[in-house]
C-alpha positions in Angstrom: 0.0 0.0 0.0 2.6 2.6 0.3 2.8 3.0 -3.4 -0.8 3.8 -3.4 -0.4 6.0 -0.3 2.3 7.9 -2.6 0.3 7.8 -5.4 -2.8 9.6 -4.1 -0.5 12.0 -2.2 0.5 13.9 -5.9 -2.2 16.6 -6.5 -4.7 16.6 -9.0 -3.0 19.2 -10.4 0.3 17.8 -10.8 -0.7 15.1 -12.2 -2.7 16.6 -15.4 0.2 18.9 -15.7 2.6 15.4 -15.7 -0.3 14.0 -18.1 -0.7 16.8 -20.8 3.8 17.1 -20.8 3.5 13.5 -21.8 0.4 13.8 -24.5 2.4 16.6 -26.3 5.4 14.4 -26.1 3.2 11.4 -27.8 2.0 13.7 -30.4 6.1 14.7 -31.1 7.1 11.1 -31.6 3.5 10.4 -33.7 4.4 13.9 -35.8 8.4 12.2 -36.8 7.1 9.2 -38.4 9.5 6.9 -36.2 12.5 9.1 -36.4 14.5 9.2 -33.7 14.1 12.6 -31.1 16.5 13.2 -28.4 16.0 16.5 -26.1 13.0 19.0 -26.2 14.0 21.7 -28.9 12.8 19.5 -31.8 11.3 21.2 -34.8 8.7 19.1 -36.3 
């Protein structure tokens, strides 16, 4: 239980804000068409 004690200690907030970083990251790697990306000044 401690990882769900952990878990539901992040708040709400954080964890949208951790959830939208990653959907614009999925979009990035969907946008190359498999190329590799390394770092976060990629222009696409």
């Amino acid at each position: 239980m401690a990882v769900t004690d952990q878990l539901k200690a992040i708040p709400v907030s954080e964890f949208e804000h951790c959830y939208e970083e990653w959907k614009k990251r999925l979009q990035r790697c969907v946008a190359s068409e498999g190329s590799y990306i390394e770092g976060d000044n990629i222009d696409l």
